[in-house]
N, C-alpha and C positions, 0 to 999 in steps of 0.2 A: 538493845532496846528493851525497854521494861515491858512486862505484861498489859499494863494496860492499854498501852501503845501498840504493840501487835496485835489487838484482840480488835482494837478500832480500824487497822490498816484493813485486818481481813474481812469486817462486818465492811467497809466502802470495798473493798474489792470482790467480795461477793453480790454486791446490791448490783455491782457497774457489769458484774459476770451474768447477770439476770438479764441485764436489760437487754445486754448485744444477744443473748438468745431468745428472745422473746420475738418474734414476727408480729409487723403488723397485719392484721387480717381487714381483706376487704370483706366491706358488707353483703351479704348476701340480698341478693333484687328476687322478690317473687315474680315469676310471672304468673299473671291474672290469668287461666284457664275462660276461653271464650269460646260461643258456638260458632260451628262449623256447617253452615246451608250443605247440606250432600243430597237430598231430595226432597220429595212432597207427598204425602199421604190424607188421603179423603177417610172420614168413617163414615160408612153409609148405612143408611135408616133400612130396616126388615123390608120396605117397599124399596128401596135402590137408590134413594136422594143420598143426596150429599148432607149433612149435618153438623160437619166441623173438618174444617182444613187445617193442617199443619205444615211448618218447613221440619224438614228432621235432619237430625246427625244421628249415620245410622253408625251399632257399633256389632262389626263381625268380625273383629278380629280376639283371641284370648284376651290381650291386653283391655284393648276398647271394651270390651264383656264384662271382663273384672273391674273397670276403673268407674265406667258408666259417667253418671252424674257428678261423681267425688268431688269436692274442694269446690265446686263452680257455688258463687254465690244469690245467683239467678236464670230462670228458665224466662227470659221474655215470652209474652202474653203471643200464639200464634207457632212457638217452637214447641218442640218436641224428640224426644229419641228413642229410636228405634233398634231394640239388640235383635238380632238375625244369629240362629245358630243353624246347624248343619239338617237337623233331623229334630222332630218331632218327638219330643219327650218332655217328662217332669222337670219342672224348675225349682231351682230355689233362689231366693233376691236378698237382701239386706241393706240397710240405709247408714252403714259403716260409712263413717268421714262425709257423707251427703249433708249441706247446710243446708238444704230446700224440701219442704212437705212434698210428696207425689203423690199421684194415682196411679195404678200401677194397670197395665190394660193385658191381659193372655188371652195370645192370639194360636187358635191350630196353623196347621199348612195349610188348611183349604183359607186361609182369611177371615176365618170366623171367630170373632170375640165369643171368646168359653164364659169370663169372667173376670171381674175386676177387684182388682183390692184397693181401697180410699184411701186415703190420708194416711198414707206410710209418714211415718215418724222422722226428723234429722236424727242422724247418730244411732238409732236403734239396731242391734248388732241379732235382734232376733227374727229367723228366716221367714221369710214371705215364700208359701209355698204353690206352685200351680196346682188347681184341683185337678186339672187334667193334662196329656200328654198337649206340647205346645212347640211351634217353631219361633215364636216371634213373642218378642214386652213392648209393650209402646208404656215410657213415662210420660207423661204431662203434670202441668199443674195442680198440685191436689185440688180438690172441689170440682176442676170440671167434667169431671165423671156424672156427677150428680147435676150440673147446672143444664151441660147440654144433654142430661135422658140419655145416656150411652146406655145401652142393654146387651144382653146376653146375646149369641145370635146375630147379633149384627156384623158387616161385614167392615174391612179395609179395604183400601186400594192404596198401592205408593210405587214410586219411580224415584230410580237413580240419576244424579244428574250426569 
């Protein structure tokens, strides 16, 4: 066989060596990250009214802590989440992989909103710190920190379901 006859046998026998190892791959399916009803949380007014109801997904566990809000593309109008850690201490939060603006709400153990931070940024990988020691974040909506008058001082209430 001449050279250039062999040199064509091996370019189709390597093309046809490519293919049989080549796998097809299935496509990979997102799943959409949705909320999860797990309870209900009141913020009540320095007088003891009620001034905003939420449903929440609360997250106490390391993973739920760490993951938070991540990837979800909407907080519907009324939800809410609630991180629950052990003990009463500094926080730190960031809006790493988060598609959604929040308000960020720090709560002590006694149920009392220390303080808030507004309009956390999507994506912003820079830490959001508690001014003071805290057991509890409640995220919301950005803006309705400011719409409904949430203040310093005020209390929560919430139940698991």
């Amino acid at each position: 066989m001449n050279l250039r006859l062999r040199i064509i046998v091996l370019m189709f026998a390597s093309i046809g060596f490519i293919k049989c190892t080549q796998k097809k791959s299935n496509p990979v399916k997102e799943k959409q990250i949705t909320f999860k009803k797990e309870g209900n949380l009141s913020i009540l007014s320095k007088g003891g009214d009620t001034i905003a109801q939420f449903e929440i997904e609360i997250a106490d566990t390391p993973y739920e802590r760490q993951t938070g809000l991540m990837y979800r593309e909407e907080l519907l109008s009324g939800k809410a989440m609630l991180f629950v850690f052990e003990k009463n201490q500094m926080r730190g939060f960031y809006m790493k992989n988060t598609l959604i603006s929040l308000d960020l709400i720090f709560i002590d153990a006694g149920l009392n909103i220390t303080h808030m931070h507004p309009n956390a940024k999507p994506f912003d990988t820079e830490s959001i710190s508690s001014k003071y020691p805290v057991k509890y974040v409640l995220e919301i909506n950005a803006g309705l920190c400011e719409i409904l008058n949430i203040e310093n001082g005020m209390k929560i209430n919430f139940n698991r379901l």
